[in-house]
C-alpha positions in Angstrom: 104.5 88.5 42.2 103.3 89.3 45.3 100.1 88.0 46.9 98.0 91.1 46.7 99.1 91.3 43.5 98.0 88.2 42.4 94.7 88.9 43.5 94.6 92.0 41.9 95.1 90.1 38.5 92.7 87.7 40.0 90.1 90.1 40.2 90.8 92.0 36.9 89.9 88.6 35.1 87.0 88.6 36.2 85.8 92.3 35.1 85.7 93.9 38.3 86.8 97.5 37.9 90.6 98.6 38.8 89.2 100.9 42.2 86.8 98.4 43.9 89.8 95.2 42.8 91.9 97.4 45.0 89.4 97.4 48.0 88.8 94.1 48.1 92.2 93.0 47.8 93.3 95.6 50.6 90.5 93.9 52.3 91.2 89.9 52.0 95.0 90.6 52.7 94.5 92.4 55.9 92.2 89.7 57.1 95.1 87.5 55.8 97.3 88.9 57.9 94.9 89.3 61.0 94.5 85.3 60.8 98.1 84.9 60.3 99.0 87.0 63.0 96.4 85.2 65.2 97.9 81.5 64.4 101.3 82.5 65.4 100.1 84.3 68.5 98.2 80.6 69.3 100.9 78.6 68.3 103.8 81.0 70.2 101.1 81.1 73.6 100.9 76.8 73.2 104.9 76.8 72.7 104.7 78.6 76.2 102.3 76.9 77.8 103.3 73.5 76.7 107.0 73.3 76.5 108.7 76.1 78.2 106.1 75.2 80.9 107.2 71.6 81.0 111.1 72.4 81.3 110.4 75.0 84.1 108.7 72.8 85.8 111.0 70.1 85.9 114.5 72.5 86.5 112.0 73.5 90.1 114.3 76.5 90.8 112.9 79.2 92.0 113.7 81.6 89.6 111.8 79.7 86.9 109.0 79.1 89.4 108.5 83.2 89.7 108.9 83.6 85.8 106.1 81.0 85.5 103.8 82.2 88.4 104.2 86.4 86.8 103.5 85.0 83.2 106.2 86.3 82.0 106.7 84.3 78.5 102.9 84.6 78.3 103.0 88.8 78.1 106.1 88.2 76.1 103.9 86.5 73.1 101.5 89.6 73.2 104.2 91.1 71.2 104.4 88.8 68.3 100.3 89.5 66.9 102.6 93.4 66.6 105.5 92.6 65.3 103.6 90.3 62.6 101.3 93.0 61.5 104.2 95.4 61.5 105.6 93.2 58.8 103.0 92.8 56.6 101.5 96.5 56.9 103.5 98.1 54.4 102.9 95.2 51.5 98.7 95.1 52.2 98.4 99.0 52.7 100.6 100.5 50.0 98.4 101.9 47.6 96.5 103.9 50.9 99.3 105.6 52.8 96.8 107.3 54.9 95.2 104.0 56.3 99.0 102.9 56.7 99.9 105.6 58.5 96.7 105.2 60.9 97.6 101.7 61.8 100.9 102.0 62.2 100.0 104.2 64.8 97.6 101.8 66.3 100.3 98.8 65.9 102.7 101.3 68.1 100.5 102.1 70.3 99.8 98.7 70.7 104.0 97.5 71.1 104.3 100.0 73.7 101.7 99.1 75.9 102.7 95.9 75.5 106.5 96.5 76.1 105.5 98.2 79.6 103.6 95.6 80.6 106.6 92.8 79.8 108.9 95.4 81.3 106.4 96.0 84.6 106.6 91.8 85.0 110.1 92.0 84.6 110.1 94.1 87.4 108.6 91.9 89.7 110.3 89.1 88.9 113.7 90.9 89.4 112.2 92.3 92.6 111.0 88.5 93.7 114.4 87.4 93.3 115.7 90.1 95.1 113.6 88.8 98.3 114.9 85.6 98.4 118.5 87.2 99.2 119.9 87.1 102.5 120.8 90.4 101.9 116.9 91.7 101.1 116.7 91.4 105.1 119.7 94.4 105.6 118.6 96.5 102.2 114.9 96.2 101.8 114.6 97.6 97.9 110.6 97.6 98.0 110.5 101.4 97.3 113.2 101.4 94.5 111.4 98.8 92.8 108.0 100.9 92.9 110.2 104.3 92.1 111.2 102.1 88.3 107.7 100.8 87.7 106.4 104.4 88.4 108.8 105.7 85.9 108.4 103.0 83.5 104.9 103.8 83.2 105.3 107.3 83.2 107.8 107.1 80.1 105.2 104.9 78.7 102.8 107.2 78.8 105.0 110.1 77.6 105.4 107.6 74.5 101.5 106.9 73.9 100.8 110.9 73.7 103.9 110.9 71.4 102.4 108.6 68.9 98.9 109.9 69.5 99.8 113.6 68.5 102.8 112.7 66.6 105.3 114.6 68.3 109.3 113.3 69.2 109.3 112.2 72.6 111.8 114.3 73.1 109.6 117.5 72.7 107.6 116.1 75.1 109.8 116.0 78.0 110.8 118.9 77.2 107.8 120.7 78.1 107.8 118.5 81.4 109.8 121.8 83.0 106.7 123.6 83.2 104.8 121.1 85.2 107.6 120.4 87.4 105.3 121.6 90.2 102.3 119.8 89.4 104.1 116.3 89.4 105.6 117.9 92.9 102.5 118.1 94.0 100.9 114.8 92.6 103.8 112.7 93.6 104.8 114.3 96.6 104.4 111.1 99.2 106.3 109.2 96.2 109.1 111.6 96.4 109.5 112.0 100.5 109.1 108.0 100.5 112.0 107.5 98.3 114.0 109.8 99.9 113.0 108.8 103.4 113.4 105.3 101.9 116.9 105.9 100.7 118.1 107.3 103.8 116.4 104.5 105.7 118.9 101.9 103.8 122.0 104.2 103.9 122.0 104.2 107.9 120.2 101.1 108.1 117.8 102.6 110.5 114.9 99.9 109.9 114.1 96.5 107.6 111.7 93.7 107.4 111.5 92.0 110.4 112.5 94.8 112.7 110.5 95.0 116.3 109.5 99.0 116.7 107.5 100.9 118.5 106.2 104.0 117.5 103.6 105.2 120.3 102.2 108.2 117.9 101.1 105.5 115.5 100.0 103.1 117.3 102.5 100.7 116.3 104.5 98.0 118.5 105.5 95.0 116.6 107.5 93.5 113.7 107.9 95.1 110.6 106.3 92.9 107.8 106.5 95.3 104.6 108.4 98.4 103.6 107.1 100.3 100.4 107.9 103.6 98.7 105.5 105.1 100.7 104.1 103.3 104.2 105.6 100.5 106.2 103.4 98.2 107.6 103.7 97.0 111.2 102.5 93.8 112.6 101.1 94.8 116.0 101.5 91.9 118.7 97.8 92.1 119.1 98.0 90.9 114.9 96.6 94.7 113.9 98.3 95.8 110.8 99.3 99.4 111.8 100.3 101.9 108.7 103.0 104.1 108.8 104.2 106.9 106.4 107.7 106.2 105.5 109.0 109.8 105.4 107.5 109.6 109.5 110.0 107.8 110.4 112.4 110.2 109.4 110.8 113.5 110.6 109.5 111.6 114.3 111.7 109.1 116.5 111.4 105.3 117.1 112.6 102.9 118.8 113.8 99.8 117.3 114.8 96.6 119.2 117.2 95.0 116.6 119.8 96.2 119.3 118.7 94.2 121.5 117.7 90.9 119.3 121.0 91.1 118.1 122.4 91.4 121.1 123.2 89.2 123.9 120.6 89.7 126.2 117.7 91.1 127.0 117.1 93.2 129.8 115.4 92.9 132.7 115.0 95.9 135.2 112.4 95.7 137.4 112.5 96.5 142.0 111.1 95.1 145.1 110.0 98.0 147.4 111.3 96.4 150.6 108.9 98.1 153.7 111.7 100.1 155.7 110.1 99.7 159.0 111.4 95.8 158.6 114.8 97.2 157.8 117.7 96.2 161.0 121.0 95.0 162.0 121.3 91.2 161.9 121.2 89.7 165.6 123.3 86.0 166.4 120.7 84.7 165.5 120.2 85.6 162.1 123.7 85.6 161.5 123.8 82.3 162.3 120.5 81.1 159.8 122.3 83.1 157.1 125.2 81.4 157.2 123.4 78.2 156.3 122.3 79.7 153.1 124.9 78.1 150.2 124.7 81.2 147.8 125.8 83.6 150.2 127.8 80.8 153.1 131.0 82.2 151.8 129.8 85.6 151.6 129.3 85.6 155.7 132.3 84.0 156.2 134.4 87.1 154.6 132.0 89.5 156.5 132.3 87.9 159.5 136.4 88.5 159.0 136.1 91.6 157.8 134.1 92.6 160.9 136.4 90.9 163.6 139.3 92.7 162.1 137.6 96.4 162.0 135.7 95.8 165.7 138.3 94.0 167.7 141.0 97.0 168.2 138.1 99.5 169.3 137.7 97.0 171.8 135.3 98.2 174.8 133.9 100.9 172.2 132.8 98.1 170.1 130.3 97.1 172.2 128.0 100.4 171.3 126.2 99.8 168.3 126.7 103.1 166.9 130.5 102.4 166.8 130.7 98.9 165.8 130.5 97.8 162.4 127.2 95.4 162.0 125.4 93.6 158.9 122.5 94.5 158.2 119.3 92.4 157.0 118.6 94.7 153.8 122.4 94.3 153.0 122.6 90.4 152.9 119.6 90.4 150.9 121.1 92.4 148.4 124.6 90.1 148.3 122.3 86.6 148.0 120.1 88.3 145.2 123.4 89.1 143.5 124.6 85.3 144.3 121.4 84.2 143.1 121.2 85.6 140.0 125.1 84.8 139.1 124.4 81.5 139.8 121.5 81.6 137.3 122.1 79.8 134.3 120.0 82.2 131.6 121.6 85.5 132.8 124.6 86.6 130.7 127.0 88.0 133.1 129.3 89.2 130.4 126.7 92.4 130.4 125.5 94.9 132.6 125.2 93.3 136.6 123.5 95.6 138.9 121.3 95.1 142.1 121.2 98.5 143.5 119.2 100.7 145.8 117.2 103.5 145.0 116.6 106.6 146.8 113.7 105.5 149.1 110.1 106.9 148.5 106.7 107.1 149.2 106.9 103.1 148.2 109.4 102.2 150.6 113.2 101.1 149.6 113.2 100.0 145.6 115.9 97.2 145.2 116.4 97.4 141.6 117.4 94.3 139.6 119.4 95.7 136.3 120.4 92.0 134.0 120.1 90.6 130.9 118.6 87.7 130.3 120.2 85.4 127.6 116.8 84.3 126.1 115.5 87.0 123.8 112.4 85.1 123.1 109.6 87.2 124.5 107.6 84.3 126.0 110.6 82.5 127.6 111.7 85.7 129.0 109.1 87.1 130.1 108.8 83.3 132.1 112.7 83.9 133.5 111.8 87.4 135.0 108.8 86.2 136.8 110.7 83.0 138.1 113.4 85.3 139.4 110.8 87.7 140.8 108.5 84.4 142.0 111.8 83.3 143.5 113.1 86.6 145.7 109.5 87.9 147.0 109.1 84.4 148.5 112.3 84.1 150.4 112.6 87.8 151.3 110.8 86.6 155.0 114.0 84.2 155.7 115.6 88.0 155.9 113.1 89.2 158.0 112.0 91.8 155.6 108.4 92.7 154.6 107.5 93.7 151.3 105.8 97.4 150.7 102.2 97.1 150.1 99.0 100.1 150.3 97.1 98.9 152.6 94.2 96.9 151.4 90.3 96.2 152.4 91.3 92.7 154.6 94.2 95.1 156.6 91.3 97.9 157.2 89.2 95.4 158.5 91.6 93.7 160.6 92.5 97.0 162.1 88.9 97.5 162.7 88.5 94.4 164.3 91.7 94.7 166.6 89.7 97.8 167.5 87.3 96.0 168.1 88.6 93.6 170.3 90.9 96.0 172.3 87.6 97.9 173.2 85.8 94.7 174.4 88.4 94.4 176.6 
């Protein structure tokens, strides 16, 4: 005999009519089962809390540290008040099979809701994980994580209206093909992220930690988050700047992972030498340059070189115009080049240039084109202007000037040479 069955006799003993013995007996067995459904839930949440917790806590990886931190087990006891009352429905609510009908709908309703969240957890857990893979750095799956969950919940809801109506699922997505441009529509950043997304992992044009800059957005800094659809950008001035994924597929940007992962960083910057102080070296130049240890051997092959082109013009070589002669612009050029070999943070397995540019308005530019082996943007940043401290101070010992505009104290120095000439 089953319980509502012995209350049913129960009742009948005590002269209470067949109809209303059936309500109350309905009645105290679904209360029953709400009770009993509410002591396993307590006891299943306390399991969780309690033991479960207890062993997670003491394995300390970090997979069991994200399951605890998302409340995973804890969602996953939601389901058991369902599954419970799922059980017992069919015994309490035979004799009203509209009533069972009704809450079997609510009880589904209820399990899938539930399911998505568990799943939607799940999710995150898997993505967490995920993070913590060297390989997360390379494939950043931030989008295709959010692509699932949308979907997830989308089939969710596909399955409420389902229950709801009491149509097959299957009818349902079949009339999706009709609203195939609506969901276009409403999802149409969704879709050019995830695409833009995709493409972005294929070719491995950008992931998290990635120094851009994008000048249309504002953006110059490290990239700190890339989602189905923005990226977010660290600015150097620590503004978050917000960029449309698909953007950086339909624009261009420049990203330095080149040159982190390179071996150097470059460094191109000139010195406008003042060609009025440009000449040929007289003895006695000559003779202070080659006292100067980075480029001592350096004038010792010129000086050769030099002997052996002048001496058989003989007489001839004593015009200027048909000798060969150093000049003061060219030995700076070989000791900068001396210099900077010499330097220990300049990786000369790269690109070496100190050339001249065509001359200008700002005098002759003596470009500097190196890389510097530290990448760090504060250290190098400290090289280059150690180098450039290093060249615009000894570029007098040459007898070179360096370009300048002139300035308010040369106006009034002029005006008081004026001055003085016309006093006297």
């Amino acid at each position: 005999m089953t319980p509502p069955d012995f209350i049913q006799s129960w009742l009948s003993g005590m002269n209470i009519s067949p109809s209303w013995g059936m309500i109350i007996t309905t009645t105290i067995a679904s209360l029953a089962v709400l009770i009993i459904s509410f002591i396993v839930f307590f006891i299943s949440r306390r399991i969780v809390r309690n033991i479960i917790s207890r062993i997670i806590k003491r394995t300390r990886t970090d997979l069991e540290n994200i399951r605890v931190e998302k409340n995973f087990f804890n969602r996953l006891t939601l389901l058991v008040p369902a599954l419970v009352i799922q059980f017992f429905v069919p015994m309490v609510l035979a004799e009203y099979p509209q009533i069972q009908i009704f809450v079997g709908r609510l009880v589904n309703l209820y399990f899938i809701i539930t399911v998505v969240l568990v799943l939607d957890v799940l999710i995150t857990i898997l993505h967490n994980i995920y993070q913590t893979l060297k390989v997360a750095q390379d494939i950043p799956l931030t989008g295709f994580f959010q692509v699932v969950k949308i979907v997830l919940y989308f089939v969710g809801i596909i399955f409420v209206i389902s229950v709801i109506f009491n149509r097959a699922p299957v009818f349902l997505f079949s009339g999706l093909g009709a609203m195939t441009a609506v969901l276009m529509l409403v999802f149409k950043d969704s879709i050019l992220g995830f695409v833009a997304g995709i493409q972005l992992i294929t070719n491995r044009m950008l992931k998290q930690g990635d120094w851009i800059e994008m000048p249309k957005y504002g953006a110059d800094g490290d990239v700190i988050d890339i989602t189905l659809t923005t990226v977010k950008v660290r600015n150097w001035d620590k503004t978050i700047t917000t960029i449309p994924t698909y953007a950086l597929i339909s624009d261009s940007f420049k990203n330095w992972r080149g040159m982190q992962e390179s071996g150097g960083r470059r460094i191109k910057r000139a010195v406008y030498i003042d060609i009025n102080s440009i000449r040929f070296c007289a003895p006695d130049m000559l003779e202070r340059f080659t006292k100067i240890r980075y480029i001592a051997d350096y004038m010792k092959q010129k000086h050769d070189e030099l002997e052996k082109y002048n001496i058989p013009l003989g007489i001839e070589a004593q015009d200027s115009a048909n000798a060969r002669r150093l000049t003061n612009i060219g030995t700076f050029r070989a000791y900068v080049s001396a210099y900077l070999k010499n330097h220990p943070m300049i990786n000369l397995d790269m690109t070496f240039l100190v050339r001249q540019l065509p001359p200008g308005d700002h005098g002759l530019p003596l470009e500097i084109y190196v890389f510097c082996k530290d990448k760090a943007w504060a250290n190098y940043e400290a090289i280059q202007s150690d180098i450039f401290d290093h060249l615009l101070a000894i570029l007098p010992e040459f007898d070179l000037r360096v370009f300048q505009f002139p300035t308010g104290s040369d106006l009034r120095k002029i005006q008081d040479s004026a001055i003085n000439n016309k006093i006297n």
